[in-house]
C-alpha positions, 0 to 999 in steps of 0.5 A: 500500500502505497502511503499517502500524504497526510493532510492538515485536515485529515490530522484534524480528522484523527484529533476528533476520532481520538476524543471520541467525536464524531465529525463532518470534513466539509469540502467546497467542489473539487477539494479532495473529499474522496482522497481524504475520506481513502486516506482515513481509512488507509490509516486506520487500517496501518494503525488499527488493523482489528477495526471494521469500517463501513463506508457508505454512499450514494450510487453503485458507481461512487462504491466502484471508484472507493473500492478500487481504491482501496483494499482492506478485508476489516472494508465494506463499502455499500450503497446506503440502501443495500448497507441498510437492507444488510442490517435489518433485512433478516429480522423478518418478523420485526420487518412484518411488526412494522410493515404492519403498522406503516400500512396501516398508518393513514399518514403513510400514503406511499405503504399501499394496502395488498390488492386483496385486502379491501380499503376498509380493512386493516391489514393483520400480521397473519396475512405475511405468515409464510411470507418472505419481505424482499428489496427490490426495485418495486413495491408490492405487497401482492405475494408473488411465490410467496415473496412480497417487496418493499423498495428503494423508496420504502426501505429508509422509512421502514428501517427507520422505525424498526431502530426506533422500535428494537434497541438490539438493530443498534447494537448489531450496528456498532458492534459490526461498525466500529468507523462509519463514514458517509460519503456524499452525506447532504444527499443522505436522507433524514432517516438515515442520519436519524438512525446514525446520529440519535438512535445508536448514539443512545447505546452504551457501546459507542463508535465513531461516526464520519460525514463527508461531503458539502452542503452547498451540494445539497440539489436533491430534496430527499437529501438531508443539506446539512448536519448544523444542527448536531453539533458535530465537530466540523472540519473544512477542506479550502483548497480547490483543485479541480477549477480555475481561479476565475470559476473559484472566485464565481463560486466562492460569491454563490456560497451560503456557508462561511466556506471561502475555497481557495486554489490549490497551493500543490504545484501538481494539482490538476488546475494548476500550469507549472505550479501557478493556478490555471486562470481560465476563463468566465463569460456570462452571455445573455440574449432573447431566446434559447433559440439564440444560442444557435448564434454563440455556437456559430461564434469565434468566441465559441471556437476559439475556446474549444467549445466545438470539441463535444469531446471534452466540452458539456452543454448543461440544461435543466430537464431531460425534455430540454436536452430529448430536442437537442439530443434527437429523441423528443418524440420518443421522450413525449410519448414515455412523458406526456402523452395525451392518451395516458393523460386521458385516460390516468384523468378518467381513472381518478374520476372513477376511483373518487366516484364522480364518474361512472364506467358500468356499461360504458365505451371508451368513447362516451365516457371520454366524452362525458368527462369533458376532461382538460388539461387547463381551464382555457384548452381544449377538451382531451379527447377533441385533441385526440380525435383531431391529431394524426397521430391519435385519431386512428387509433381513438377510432379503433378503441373507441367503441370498446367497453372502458374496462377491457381497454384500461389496462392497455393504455399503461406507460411508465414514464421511468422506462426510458431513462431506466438505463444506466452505468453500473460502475461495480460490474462496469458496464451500461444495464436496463433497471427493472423499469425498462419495459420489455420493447425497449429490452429489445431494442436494447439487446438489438443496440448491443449486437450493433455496437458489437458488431460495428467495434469488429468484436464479432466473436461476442457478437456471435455468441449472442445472435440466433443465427446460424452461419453454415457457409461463406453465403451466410456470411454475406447475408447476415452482413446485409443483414446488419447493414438493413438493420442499422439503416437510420431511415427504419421505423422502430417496428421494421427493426424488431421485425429485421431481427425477429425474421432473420433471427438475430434475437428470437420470438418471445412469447412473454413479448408477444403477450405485452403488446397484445395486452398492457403494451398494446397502446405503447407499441401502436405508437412506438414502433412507427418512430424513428429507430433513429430516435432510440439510438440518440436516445441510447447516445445520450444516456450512454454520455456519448453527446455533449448536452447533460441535464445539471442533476446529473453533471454532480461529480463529474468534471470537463475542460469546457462547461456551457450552463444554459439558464433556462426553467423550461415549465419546471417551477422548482427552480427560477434562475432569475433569483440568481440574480435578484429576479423571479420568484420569491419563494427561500425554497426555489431560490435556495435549491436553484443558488445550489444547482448553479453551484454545482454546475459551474464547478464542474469546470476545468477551464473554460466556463460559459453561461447564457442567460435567454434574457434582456432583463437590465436588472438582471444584466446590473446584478450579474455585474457583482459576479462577474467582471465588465468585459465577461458580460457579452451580449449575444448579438455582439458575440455573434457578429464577432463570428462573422 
């Protein structure tokens, strides 16, 4: 093991550890957490050898990088629902007990009642007799081979209480734990640091507990933001090593805490250039539209700052529906998100289910027409959109005579599909979560065999595909074959059919069951997009383009940062309050300050923002932010390019 630099800050680590507190090691964006929480545990484990440590964090891909940094056997590192499910996930009964009352309790309207239980009636510990709880992805309390499941959403709330309840969960914790680190700790929920800082802190065994991490990067609401209110020893990290000095100073007047970064004073860290700190370079950029960052794209500015490069440069929106346009699958991405029909009918079941409309006897038609359903007071009746849209009038007309009760359940989508697909750092490497509905499994089987076959890894690829070659002949066909196939002009239908016929993937009953039935809306829609619209779909989740939502950006970093500061309609957030504009709710303003914290720290060494507004008042308060000649307005920056 190769012995790191003690840091001051990790020496103030270990003086809290040895009076027995707990602690928080806060550190603005690119400080070095990661490094300081590695070389803590490294220490411990030269100096204390017998001592287990549990590491916690947010994401598989975090306890991939802490991992393969570190090898220690006294080690575990997890992520905080699977370390939780560790500890309580074989005291089945107390899980039942609880369960039990969370159903129950009326306050608790995420805790749904099995299927088979009327609403009226409680449920009763008999009814988890034989019964097996498991965690997983989604929630059902229906037993399904005698197994029911709580999920990721259910188990902090669940665990939460069994600590409250049974004292023994705690002292199993200390006793397996004697250091507990938190990486990542403002986006740890509530419930978690209730169970970490009150309920084993009551025990008469104690351990020590570490948070890392920074509240200024606190952008998710289920994160707990900050620890100030326990007292615990805090501990600060001021050097930044990832950005210029320029986005520092930027920075540094976003902060809402008493936290002033500074550059790194090591001659090897990443932002410095033979020791002296990278200056970088700032612009804020402002103009009429978002259609007019088109004339920032065209500039001399925008090239000569390497932002035409989409290799090392990121383009930051808000929502995935403002980068779907960008990236090339708006389609696909409305009809997962905002589809009319869906909408129709979710707004037709919630009349049923509050009585206010009844189906007995009923077609799909008179009741969307007896509803008068809209989406907003001045718009037009639902189904009158339908019934006069191209892309909804055949289909409106084919169903519309059927009974709402046969027809219901075909009209499902669920709009956590078509994101459900991400890296996985501890297998390395991109997988579907359970979300992902069976058509886009498809899709995402025929997207491998094309990429490998395109990177020549043809050994795989044909371990994979059904075809049989017995001759050069097949060789030759099955290389049109994959030329049809990869033909960006095919609508999603004639692709599945290209591989289903000539047997690069094989008929799947289980598939041909969802489109006839809770699929069958889904594919009378889908599979006349463009095939084209999946791959940029596929593109951009995979990071293989350069526009990424601001969420997502968190822990990454990139030589060239673009922010856009548009809302879009998500009323959570008004970059207008940056800037002494727009909503006036502590909230928004505080969640939106954070955001843009965490943006333009991803920034190595150039940083753009543009700002779709002419607002003079907020042209004069960026004037605190940044200096006279960074402020460029757009038509300006254009002309330049000419």
């Amino acid at each position: 093991m190769v012995e790191r630099i003690i840091e001051p800050e990790v020496e103030k680590v270990f003086e809290a550890i040895h009076k027995g507190l707990n602690f928080i090691l806060e550190g603005g964006a690119g400080s070095g957490k990661t490094y300081s929480l590695i070389s803590i545990i490294e220490k411990i484990s030269r100096e204390e050898p017998d001592k287990s440590i549990v590491c916690i964090t947010y994401t598989n891909n975090a306890v991939a990088e802490i991992k393969s940094r570190i090898s220690n056997d006294k080690l575990r590192v997890s992520t905080i629902h699977e370390f939780i499910w560790h500890i309580i996930g074989k005291f089945q009964k107390e899980i039942k007990e609880c369960l039990v009352e969370l159903i129950n309790d009326t306050e608790q309207k995420s805790f749904l009642k099995p299927r088979n239980i009327p609403d009226t009636e409680p449920v009763s510990l008999d009814y988890f007799d034989s019964i097996c709880i498991e965690y997983d992805e989604r929630y059902s309390m229906t037993p399904n081979n005698n197994n029911v499941q709580i999920s990721h959403d259910h188990i902090l709330i669940l665990a939460e209480k069994m600590f409250s309840k049974y004292t023994k969960l705690s002292d199993i914790l200390i006793d397996i734990a004697n250091y507990i680190f938190v990486d990542e700790y403002q986006d740890t929920s509530p419930l978690v640091i209730e169970i970490l800082l009150n309920h084993i802190q009551d025990r008469s065994k104690k351990n020590i507990v570490g948070f890392f991490g920074d509240s200024m990067q606190a952008i998710y609401d289920s994160g707990v933001g900050d620890l100030d209110s326990y007292k615990l020893e805090k501990i600060q990290k001021e050097q930044n090593r990832r950005n210029p000095t320029k986005v520092i100073d930027l920075a540094n007047k976003f902060r809402n805490d008493d936290l002033i970064q500074i550059p790194s004073e090591d001659v090897n860290a990443p932002n410095t250039d033979n020791g002296i700190p990278i200056q970088g370079t700032v612009k804020f950029i402002y103009g009429e539209n978002v259609e007019q960052l088109k004339l920032l794209r065209d500039s001399s500015l925008y090239k000569e700052l390497g932002f035409d490069n989409s290799t090392i440069t990121k383009e930051l929106r808000l929502t995935h529906k403002l980068n779907s346009e960008m990236a090339g699958f708006l389609d696909l991405f409305e009809l997962y998100n905002s589809d009319i029909f869906v909408k129709l009918i979710a707004e037709l079941r919630k009349k049923i289910d509050a009585g206010s409309l009844d189906a007995i006897g009923k077609t799909f038609e008179q009741l969307a027409e007896e509803a008068q359903i809209k989406v907003s007071r001045k718009s037009p009746l639902l189904v009158d959109e339908i019934k006069s849209s191209p892309v909804y009038s055949d289909f409106y007309n084919e169903i519309k005579a059927t009974p709402f009760e046969e027809i219901v359940d075909k009209i499902r989508i669920n709009k956590d599909s078509l994101l459900s697909y991400k890296f996985n750092g501890l297998i390395n490497r991109y997988e579907a979560g359970t979300y992902r509905d069976k058509i886009l499994k498809k899709l995402d089987l025929i997207y491998e065999l094309i990429e490998l076959y395109n990177s020549g890894q043809f050994n795989q690829f044909l371990r994979l595909i059904k075809y049989k070659i017995m001759s050069s002949r097949d060789k030759v066909n099955l290389a049109n074959i994959m030329i049809r196939i990869s033909d960006t002009s095919n609508t999603i239908g004639t692709v599945l059919n290209i591989a289903l016929r000539n047997r690069l993937i094989l008929q799947d009953d289980l598939f041909d069951d969802y489109i006839e039935h809770s699929g069958y809306y889904l594919w009378s829609r889908i599979k006349n997009l463009p095939f084209q619209e999946y791959m940029n779909c596929m593109a951009y989740l995979r990071e293989y383009v350069s526009v990424m939502t601001q969420h997502k950006v968190k822990g990454s970093e990139y030589d060239n940062v673009l922010v856009l500061l548009d809302n879009g309609k998500w009323t959570q957030y008004d970059f207008k309050t940056l800037f002494g504009q727009g909503s006036k709710n502590t909230d928004v303003r505080n969640r939106t300050k954070k955001l843009f914290y965490v943006t333009v720290t991803r920034t190595k060494k150039n940083l753009i923002i543009y700002m779709p507004s002419n607002d003079q008042q907020i042209i004069e308060k960026a004037r605190n932010y940044f200096e006279a000649g960074d402020i460029l307005n757009i038509s300006d920056i254009s002309s330049a390019g000419k």
